[in-house]
C-alpha positions in Angstrom: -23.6 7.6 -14.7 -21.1 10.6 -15.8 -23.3 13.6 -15.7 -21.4 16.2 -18.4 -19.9 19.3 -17.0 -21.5 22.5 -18.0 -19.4 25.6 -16.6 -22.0 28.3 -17.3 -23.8 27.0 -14.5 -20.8 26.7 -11.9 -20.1 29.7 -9.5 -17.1 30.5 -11.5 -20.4 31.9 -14.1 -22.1 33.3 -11.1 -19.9 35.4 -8.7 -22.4 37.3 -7.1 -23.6 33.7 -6.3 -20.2 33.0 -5.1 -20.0 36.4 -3.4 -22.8 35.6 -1.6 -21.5 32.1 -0.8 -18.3 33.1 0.9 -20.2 36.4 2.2 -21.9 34.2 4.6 -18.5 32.5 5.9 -15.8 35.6 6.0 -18.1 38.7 6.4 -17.3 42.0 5.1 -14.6 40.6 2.7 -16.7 39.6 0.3 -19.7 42.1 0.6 -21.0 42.5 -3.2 -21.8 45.4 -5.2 -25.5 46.5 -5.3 -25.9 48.7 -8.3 -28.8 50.2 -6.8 -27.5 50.7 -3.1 -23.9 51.7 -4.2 -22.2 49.5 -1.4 -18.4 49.7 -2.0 -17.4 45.7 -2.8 -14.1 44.8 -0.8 -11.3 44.8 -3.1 -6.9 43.8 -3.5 -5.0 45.0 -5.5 -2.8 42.4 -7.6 1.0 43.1 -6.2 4.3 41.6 -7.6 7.5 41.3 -5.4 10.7 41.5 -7.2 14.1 41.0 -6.2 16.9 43.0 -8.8 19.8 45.6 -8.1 20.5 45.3 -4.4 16.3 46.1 -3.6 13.4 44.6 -3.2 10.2 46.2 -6.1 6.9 46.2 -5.0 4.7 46.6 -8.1 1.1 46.7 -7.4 -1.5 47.4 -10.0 -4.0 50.5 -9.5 -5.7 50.8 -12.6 -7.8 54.1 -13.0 -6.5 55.2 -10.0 -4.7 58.6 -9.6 -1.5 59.1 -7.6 -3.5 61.1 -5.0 -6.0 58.4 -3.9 -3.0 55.9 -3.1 -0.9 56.7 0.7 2.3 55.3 1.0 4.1 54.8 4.5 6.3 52.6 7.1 3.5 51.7 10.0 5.2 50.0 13.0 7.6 47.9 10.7 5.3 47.1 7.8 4.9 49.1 4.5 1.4 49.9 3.9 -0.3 50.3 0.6 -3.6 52.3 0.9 -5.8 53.5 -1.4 -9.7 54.5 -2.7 -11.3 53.7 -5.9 -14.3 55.7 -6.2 -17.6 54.6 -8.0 -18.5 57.3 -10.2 -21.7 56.7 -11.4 -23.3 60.1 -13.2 -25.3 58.4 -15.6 -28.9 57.8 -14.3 -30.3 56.3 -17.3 -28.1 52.9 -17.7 -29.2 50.0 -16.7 -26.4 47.8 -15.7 -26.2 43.9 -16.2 -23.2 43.1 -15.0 -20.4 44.7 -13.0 -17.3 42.8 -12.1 -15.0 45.9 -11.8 -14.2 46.7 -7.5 -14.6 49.6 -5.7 -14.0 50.9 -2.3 -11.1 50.9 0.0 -8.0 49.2 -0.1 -5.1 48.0 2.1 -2.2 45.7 1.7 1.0 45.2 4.0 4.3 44.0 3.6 7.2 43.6 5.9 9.8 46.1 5.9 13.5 44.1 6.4 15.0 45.1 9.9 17.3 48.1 9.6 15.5 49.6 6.8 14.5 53.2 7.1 11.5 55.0 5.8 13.3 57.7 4.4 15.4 54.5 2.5 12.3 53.7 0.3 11.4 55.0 -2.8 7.7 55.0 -4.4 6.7 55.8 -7.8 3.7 55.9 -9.5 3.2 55.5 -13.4 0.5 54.4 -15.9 -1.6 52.4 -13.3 1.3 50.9 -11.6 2.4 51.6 -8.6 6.3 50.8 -7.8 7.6 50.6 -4.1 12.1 50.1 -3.9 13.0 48.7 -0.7 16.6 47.7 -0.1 17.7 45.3 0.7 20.1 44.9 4.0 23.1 42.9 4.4 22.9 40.1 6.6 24.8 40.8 9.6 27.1 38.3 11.6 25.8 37.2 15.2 28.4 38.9 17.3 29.3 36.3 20.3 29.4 37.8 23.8 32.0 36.4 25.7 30.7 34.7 29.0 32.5 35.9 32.1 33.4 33.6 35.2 32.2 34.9 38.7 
């Protein structure tokens, strides 16, 4: 017997059901948003990687953020992206049904091509998206070492 399939009662309809799901097997990563405890819900931000004009462009989309609640730097090799979104919740009197929008901290990390320099990167920050240049190096040639006989 085929039994018809009826999405509204999947988990793709329910995602604090499937928050609570995966909550269970990868910890804080999926911790849901309580409208009544205001518990930050883990969240990425989307990021495209482009290659154009001799650089790599890190785009990563920060809606409603400002440019002072994203940090930009070289950590150990890596370029961090690190950033708040705040809940801002002033209104006592609504009642919320449904809140898919993320809050909380932020963090994402992307390797920075050997002989790159911090100072070498250039960030920008413009209507919700946030643009990271990264040259690109050329590739050098292995340079053989002559082996000497004893």
């Amino acid at each position: 017997m085929l039994v018809k399939w009826r999405p509204r009662f999947g988990l793709a309809a329910r995602p604090d059901e499937f928050d609570r799901i995966m909550g269970r097997f990868f910890g804080d990563a999926f911790r849901s948003w309580d409208a009544s405890g205001g518990e930050d819900r883990a969240w990425s931000p989307s990021v495209d990687i482009v290659e154009e004009n001799g650089s790599y462009d890190i785009r990563a989309e920060l809606p409603g953020l400002k440019r002072e609640d994203v940090e930009v730097f070289v950590d150990d090799g890596e370029l961090v992206l690190r950033g708040e979104r705040k809940w801002e919740n002033e209104e006592k009197e609504r009642s919320y049904h449904r809140l898919e929008r993320r809050y909380g901290k932020f963090e994402r990390r992307f390797v920075v091509p050997e002989g790159v320099r911090p100072e070498d990167l250039k960030a920008q920050y413009k209507d919700g998206i946030l643009s990271v240049k990264v040259p690109k190096v050329e590739a050098q040639e292995p340079k053989k070492i002559p082996i000497q006989i004893d």
